[in-house]
C-alpha angles and dihedrals in degrees: 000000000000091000080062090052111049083045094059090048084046088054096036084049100050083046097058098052088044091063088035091055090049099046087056099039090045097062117074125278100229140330118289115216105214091049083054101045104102092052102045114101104243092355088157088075095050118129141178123225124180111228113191082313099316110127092223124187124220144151133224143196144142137029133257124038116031105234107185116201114203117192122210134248109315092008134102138186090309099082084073096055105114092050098040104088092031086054092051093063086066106026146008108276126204119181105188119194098222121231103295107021143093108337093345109107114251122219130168118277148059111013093157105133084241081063091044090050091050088048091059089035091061092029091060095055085051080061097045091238108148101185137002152169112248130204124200136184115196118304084021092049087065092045082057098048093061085051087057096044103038101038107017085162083075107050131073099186145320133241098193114197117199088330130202120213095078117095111218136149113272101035119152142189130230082214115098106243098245090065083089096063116116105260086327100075094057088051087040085052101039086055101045081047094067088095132025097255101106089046092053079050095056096050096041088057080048097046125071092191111042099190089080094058100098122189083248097058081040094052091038077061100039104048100076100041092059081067122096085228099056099044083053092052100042089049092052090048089056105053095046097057100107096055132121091345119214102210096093084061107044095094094070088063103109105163113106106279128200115202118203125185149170122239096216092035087161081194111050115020121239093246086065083062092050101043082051083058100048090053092046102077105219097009115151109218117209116205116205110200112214097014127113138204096324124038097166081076111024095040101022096156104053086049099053082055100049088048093050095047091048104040082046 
């Protein structure tokens, strides 16, 4: 009888990983450009760069001052949607999707933000861009703030927009929290990610105001992460947060820095905006009333005339 019965688990079992391999084989590797095109903000301005290897995103567009913007953890370009065009009247503007998101490729490996920052930072010399303000929004604030650290040659100034790198009480992730459980979390989130559900979930956590989160933002975020490729970026993201932190370093930072944040930034608490300040000698802090986690989309306006000013 017990010879039945650890026959049937063994069955039950291969069948299980069976379902589960086909669930995760069946869905696409990765986004395709082209399939994506119509949909993509400026995508006519859409280019590819090789970077040691690395098939990097970007878009381009103006002439002057280089002015780098730089989107935050399951975002792309598209978060800078709304002040590209505008931008590109005064500088030169360059969106990069990092290693990993949106249209990037996205390997296995280091997806700490010091390994983003060196990515821009040699990305940009592909580019034969010697120097240039950055602008980063969370995840992509710390990935400016190596650049700033670690090749201050290269950087003019940062306009740093609800910015990680700074510990402080009260942080949150975007990530549900089973996504750390050992092999578990990535089949737990795989199969949450099935709708959109979890992704409305996410900006409605980064937005003060949710009338302003439409089904097409919703879809520009979802559609990556249905890949196998961007579900295995963003969990490897995610688990390297923590490493090699910039905040020890900060201090050394001396280009002119512009520090925007949202007052209900449900994410990263405003007191992570003011102790950045504090470490950034010099450094001015704007406060938005009424904003979350992501001004450049929820208050686009009022950015593109904080960066001009500032970059003015």
């Amino acid at each position: 009888m017990l010879r039945v019965v650890l026959k049937i688990c063994l069955a039950l079992i291969i069948l299980t990983v069976a379902a589960l391999s086909v669930f995760w084989f069946a869905r696409p590797a990765d986004v395709v450009f082209d399939q994506q095109k119509a949909s993509v903000p400026h995508s006519q301005y859409s280019k590819f760069a090789d970077v040691d290897g690395l098939r990097i995103h970007y878009l381009d567009k103006g002439e002057g001052t280089p002015v780098v913007l730089i989107h935050g953890y399951t975002s792309s370009t598209y978060t800078w949607k709304d002040e590209f065009d505008e931008l590109a009247k005064r500088y030169r503007v360059i969106a990069i999707d990092l290693k990993g998101f949106g249209f990037s490729a996205k390997p296995d490996g280091d997806y700490s933000r010091r390994a983003q920052g060196e990515l821009v930072a040699r990305f940009l010399r592909g580019l034969n861009v010697e120097r240039a303000w950055l602008v980063g929004n969370s995840m992509g604030g710390e990935t400016a703030l190596n650049v700033a650290v670690d090749h201050p040659e290269m950087v003019s100034g940062l306009v740093l927009i609800d910015s990680a790198g700074i510990k402080v009480a009260g942080r949150t992730s975007l990530a549900p929290w089973y996504l750390q459980l050992p092999v578990v979390g990535r089949l737990l989130t795989a199969l949450a990610l099935t709708s959109d559900s979890l992704v409305r979930a996410g900006l409605e956590k980064s937005f003060y105001d949710d009338s302003k989160i439409s089904d097409e933002r919703v879809a520009a975020y979802y559609q990556p992460l249905k890949t196998q490729g961007g579900q295995l970026s963003a969990t490897r993201a995610r688990a390297q947060f923590e490493l090699l932190p910039v905040e020890d370093r900060i201090d050394s930072i001396k280009v002119p820095t512009l520090i925007i944040w949202g007052a209900e930034d449900e994410l990263i608490p405003l007191e992570a905006g003011r102790k950045l300040n504090e470490l950034i000698g010099g450094s001015k802090l704007v406060v938005f009333e009424e904003c979350g986690h992501v001004p450049q989309e929820e208050m686009p306006e009022r950015v593109l005339s904080e960066i001009i000013g500032f970059v003015k």
